[in-house]
N, C-alpha and C positions, 0 to 999 in steps of 0.2 A: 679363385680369389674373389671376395667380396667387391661390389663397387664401391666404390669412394661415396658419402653423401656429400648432394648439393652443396655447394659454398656460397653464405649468404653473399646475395647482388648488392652490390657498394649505393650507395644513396647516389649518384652521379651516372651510373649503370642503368638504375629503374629511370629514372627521370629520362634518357632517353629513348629507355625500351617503352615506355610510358608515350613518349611524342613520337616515337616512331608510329605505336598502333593506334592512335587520339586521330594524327595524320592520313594514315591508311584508310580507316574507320571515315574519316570526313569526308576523303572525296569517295568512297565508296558508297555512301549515303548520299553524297551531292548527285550522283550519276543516277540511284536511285528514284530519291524524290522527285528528282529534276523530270521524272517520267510521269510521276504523280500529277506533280503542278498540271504539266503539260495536259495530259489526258483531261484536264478537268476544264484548262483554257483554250487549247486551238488543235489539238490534234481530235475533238468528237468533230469539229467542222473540214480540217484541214486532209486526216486521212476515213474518218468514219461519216460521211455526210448524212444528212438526216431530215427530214420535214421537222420532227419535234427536236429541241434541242437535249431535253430530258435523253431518251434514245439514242440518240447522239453520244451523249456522254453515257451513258449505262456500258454501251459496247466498247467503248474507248475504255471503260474501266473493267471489262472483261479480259481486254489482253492488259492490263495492269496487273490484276491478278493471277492471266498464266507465267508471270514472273515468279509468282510464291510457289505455285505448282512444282516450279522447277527445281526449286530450294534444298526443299526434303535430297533428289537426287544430289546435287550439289553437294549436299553436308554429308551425305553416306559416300560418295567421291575422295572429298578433299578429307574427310574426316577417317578413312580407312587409311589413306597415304600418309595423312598427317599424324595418327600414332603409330605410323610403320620408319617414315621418314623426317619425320620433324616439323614442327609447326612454320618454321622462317621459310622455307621453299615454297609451300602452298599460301602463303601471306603474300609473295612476292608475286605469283602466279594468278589469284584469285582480282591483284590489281590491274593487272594487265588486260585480263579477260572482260572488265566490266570497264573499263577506261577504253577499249579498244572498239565495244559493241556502243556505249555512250556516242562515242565521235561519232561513230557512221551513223546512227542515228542524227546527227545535224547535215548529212549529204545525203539525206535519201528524198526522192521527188516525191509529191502528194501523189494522192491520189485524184486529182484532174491533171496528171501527165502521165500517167502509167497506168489507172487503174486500180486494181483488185491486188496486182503487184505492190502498190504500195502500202496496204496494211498486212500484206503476206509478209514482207519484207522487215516489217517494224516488227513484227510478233517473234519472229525468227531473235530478231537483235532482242530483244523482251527477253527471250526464253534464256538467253548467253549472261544477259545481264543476272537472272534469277538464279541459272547455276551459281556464279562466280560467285555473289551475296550471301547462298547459301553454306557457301564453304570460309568464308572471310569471319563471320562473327565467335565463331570458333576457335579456330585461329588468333584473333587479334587478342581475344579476353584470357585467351590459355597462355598465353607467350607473358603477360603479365600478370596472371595470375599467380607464374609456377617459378616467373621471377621474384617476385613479392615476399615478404616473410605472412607469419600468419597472423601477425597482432594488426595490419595494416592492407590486408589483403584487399579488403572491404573498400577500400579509400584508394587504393594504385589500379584496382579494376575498372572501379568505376569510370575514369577518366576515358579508355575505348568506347566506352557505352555512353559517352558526354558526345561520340561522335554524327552517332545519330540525328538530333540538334542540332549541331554543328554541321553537317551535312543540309539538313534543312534551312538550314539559317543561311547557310551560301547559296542554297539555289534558290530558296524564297527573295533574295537579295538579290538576285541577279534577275530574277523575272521584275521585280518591283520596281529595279534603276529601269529599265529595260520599260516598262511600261510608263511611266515618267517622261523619260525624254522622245520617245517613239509616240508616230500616231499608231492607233489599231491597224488602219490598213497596212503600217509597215511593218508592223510585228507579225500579222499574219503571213505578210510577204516573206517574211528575211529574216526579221529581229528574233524569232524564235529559234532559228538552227546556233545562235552566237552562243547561247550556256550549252548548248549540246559540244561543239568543236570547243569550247574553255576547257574542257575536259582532259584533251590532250597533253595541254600544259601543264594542268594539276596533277596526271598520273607520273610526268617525269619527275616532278618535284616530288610524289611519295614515293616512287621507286627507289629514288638518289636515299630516302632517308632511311628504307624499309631495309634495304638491303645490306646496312653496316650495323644492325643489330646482333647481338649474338643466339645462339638458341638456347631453350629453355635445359636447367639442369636438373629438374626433376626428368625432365621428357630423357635426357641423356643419360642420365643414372638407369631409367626405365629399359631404354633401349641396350645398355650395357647386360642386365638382366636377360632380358629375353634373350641376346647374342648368348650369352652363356647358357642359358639355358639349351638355345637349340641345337649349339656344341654338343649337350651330356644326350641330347636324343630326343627332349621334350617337344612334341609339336603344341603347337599354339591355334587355338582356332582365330580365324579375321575376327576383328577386331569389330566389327558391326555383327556380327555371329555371336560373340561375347556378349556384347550389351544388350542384345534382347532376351539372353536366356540369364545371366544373371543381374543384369539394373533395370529390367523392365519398370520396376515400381517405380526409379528416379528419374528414365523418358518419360512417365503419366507424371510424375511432382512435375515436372520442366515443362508442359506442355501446360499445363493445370496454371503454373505461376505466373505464366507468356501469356492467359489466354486475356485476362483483363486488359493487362498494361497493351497490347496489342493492339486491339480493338479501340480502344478509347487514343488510342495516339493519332488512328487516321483517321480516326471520326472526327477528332480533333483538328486536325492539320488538311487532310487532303479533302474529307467531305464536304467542311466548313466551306471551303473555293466555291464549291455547289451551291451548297445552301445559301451563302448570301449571296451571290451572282445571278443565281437563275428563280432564286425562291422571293428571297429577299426585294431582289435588282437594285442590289445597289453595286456600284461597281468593284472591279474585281480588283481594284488598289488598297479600299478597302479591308479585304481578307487577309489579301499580302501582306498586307503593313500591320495586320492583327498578328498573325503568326509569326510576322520577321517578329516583333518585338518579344512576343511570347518565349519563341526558341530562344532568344539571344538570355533570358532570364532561364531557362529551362535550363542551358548550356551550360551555365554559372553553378546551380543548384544540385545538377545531379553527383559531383562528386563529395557534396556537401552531404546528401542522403549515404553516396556508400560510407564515409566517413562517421556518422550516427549510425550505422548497421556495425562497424567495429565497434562498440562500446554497449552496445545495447541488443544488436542479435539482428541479423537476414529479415524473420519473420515478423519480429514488432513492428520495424519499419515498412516492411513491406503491404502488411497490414494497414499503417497507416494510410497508405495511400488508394488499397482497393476499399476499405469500407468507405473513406473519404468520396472515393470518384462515382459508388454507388446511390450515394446522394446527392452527388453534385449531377451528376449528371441532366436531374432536371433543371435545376437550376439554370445549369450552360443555355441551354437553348431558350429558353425565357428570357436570357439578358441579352443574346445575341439576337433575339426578335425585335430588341429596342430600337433597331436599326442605328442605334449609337456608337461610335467608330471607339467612343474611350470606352465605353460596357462592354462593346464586342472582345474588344484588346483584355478589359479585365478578366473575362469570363475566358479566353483562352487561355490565360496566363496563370490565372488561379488551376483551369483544369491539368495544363502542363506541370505544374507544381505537384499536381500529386500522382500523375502518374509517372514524374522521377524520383517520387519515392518509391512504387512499384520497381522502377528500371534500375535506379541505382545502385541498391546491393544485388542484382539478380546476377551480373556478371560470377562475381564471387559466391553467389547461392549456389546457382547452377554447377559451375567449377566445381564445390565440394562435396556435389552430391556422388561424382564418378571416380575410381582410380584413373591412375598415369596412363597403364594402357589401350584402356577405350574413352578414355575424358573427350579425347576430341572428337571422335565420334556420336557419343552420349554425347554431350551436351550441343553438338549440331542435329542433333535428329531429334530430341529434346525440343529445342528452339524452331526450327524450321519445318517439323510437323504442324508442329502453334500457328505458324504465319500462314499454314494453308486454311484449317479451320479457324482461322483468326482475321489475320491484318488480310487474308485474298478477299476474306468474301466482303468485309466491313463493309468500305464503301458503295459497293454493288448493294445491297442488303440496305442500306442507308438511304441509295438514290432509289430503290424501288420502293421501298418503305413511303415516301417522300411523294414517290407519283400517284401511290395508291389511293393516302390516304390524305395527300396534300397538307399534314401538321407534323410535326416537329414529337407529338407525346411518344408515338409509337417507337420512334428513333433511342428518345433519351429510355424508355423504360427494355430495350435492347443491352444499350450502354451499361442500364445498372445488371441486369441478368450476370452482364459479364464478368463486370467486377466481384458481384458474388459469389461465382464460377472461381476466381484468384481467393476469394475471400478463404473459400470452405478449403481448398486446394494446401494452400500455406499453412492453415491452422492445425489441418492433420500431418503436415509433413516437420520432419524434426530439424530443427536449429542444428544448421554446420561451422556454425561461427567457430574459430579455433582449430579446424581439423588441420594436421600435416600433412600437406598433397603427393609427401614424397613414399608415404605409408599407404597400404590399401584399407578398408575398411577395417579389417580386423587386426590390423596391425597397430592401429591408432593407440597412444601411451594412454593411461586413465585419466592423467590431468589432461590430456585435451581434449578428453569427449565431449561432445557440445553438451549442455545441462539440458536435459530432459521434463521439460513443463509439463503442466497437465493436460496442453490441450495433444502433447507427441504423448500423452498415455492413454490417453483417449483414442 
């Protein structure tokens, strides 16, 4: 007997499957970033000490990085269990694990009480936080992607991917009050472990919300499938076996689309810290209060972009943003030279603008480049192969760049490489706008083929 197809998700249904993963997605990004900030202000002094402070921070952003390392594992993880057993158990799971490693990272003693123990220590919680992440972004954008219809898919996705932002914008906000009313000496002291243990509090409030969603019904139609199938005798191979022998080309698009918007986020966001604090020396409230404002407008924006990728396509919008940032990129740094707190805020603000047009539709990009039963796989091995050749090495690559050659050019003329890398990536890859997620590729009816431009004939 045939399965039933999906039944469309009631408007009152998305809307919370919608805040349940915006929610998940935020403090999972908050526990994130919150390592970023950190590494860039008191953990190169706190657990990595150093004569120069440059070096300092370079190693403090080496174990930042084996966080990304870990991802790839993480997504091939949570991403074979999650098209075997459903995307809402490993959503539920993936918070626990990086809320759990967050806290104890605000109870661990520096390294002038312990020693060598305490950056062995933090790298260990690094590595738990980088799995969990890696399995989470998968998860959050598939549970609403595959709840979604497909005239609006573009616009209900984006919202998980607004968490990002939102995630930065809470921990950039809590280091910033936090620097405010703290002297230095006391933040170095104490005030730093207070956003790590806030943590706690925030995973129980996503767990409460994460956990009364329902699961996706393409994924259940999917699994219904395969159950029949392995009834009649069909073996099936894993689900990550699948996707590299038949979507190989749409891991390279996914990798290809991630590699700009990646790069130019924490060049953005976490190296900025760097650059105006230690290059700059102008203080680190400064930066703060550049990026808190910037996210909080980035936040606003990005569903505004998936929402223009329904109506007009994945790739135009997304286009918009990498040619955009390949020219902005110099720009950024020249205004942020200004040492001017409202230039700096602009130039961050403008640059986050267009790299949520890159992020925007990519939830739903991504999404349609894979079927039901390796989506979650694809599009986590997709995405978190990108963050290793991408968002791990940025900042490192940025602060070495930086010590080298002591300017700002070789940095932005990196930035544009990359966006180019998105540019050429997206032009050759074809428009999924429209596809039914509940059909495999060749199953897709004729009216929803995506329309085939010249640059997918090319």
């Amino acid at each position: 007997m045939a399965a039933a197809r999906p039944t469309a998700t009631s408007p009152g249904s998305i809307k919370r499957i919608v805040a349940a993963s915006l929610i998940g997605t935020t403090i999972e990004w908050y526990d994130f970033f919150l390592y970023g900030s950190a590494a860039a202000l008191v953990f190169n002094t706190l657990f990595f000490p150093s004569a120069d402070p440059l070096v300092g921070t370079l190693i403090a952003f080496i174990t930042y990085a084996i966080g990304f390392a870990a991802r790839p594992l993480g997504g091939i993880v949570f991403g074979h269990y999650g098209d075997k057993i459903g995307r809402k158990k490993l959503l539920v799971l993936s918070l626990l694990m990086m809320g759990g490693a967050t806290f104890a990272m605000g109870l661990l003693p520096t390294y002038e009480t312990i020693g060598i123990g305490a950056p062995i220590l933090l790298t260990v919680l690094r590595l738990i936080q980088g799995f969990a992440l890696g399995g989470e972004w998968g998860g959050a954008v598939l549970i609403v992607s595959e709840h979604g219809g497909d005239k609006h898919r573009g616009f209900w996705a984006s919202w998980p991917q607004a968490g990002a932002p939102g995630g930065n914008l809470l921990a950039t906000g809590v280091l910033a009050l936090l620097a405010a009313v703290q002297s230095e000496s006391d933040f170095q002291a104490w005030g730093w472990r207070i956003p790590f243990l806030l943590s706690g509090l925030l995973v129980v409030i996503g767990l409460w919300i994460r956990v009364s969603v329902s699961e996706s019904p393409v994924f259940l139609e999917a699994q219904a499938k395969a159950e029949a199938a392995a009834a009649s005798g069909v073996k099936e191979e894993a689900p990550v076996v699948e996707v590299f022998r038949r979507s190989w080309r749409e891991v390279l698009s996914a990798i290809g689309t991630r590699f700009g918007e990646n790069i130019s986020y924490y060049i953005l966001t976490s190296f900025l810290l760097v650059y105006v604090t230690l290059h700059l020396e102008l203080p680190k409230s400064t930066a703060l209060n550049a990026v808190l404002i910037g996210s909080a407008i980035h936040f606003v924006t990005i569903p505004l972009w998936g929402a223009l990728s329904d109506r007009i396509g994945r790739r135009p919008v997304t286009l918009i943003g990498s040619v955009g940032m390949a020219v902005w990129a110099f720009a950024f740094f020249g205004l942020v030279d200004s040492k001017s707190f409202v230039v700096i805020t602009l130039a961050v603000t403008a640059g986050l603008l267009l790299h949520g047009a890159m992020y925007g539709p990519q939830a739903a990009f991504i999404s349609e480049m894979f079927d039901t039963k390796v989506r979650y796989s694809g599009a986590s091995m997709g995405s978190q192969l990108a963050s290793i050749v991408a968002g791990a090495l940025a900042p490192i690559i940025a602060v070495e760049l930086l010590k080298e050659y002591d300017s700002s050019t070789p940095i932005a003329v990196y930035l544009c490489v990359a966006a180019v890398v998105t540019t050429i990536t997206v032009a050759v890859t074809r428009e999924t706008r429209g596809r039914d997620l509940a059909r495999g590729r060749d199953e897709q009816p004729a009216a929803a083929q995506p329309v085939v431009t010249a640059g997918d004939r090319a």
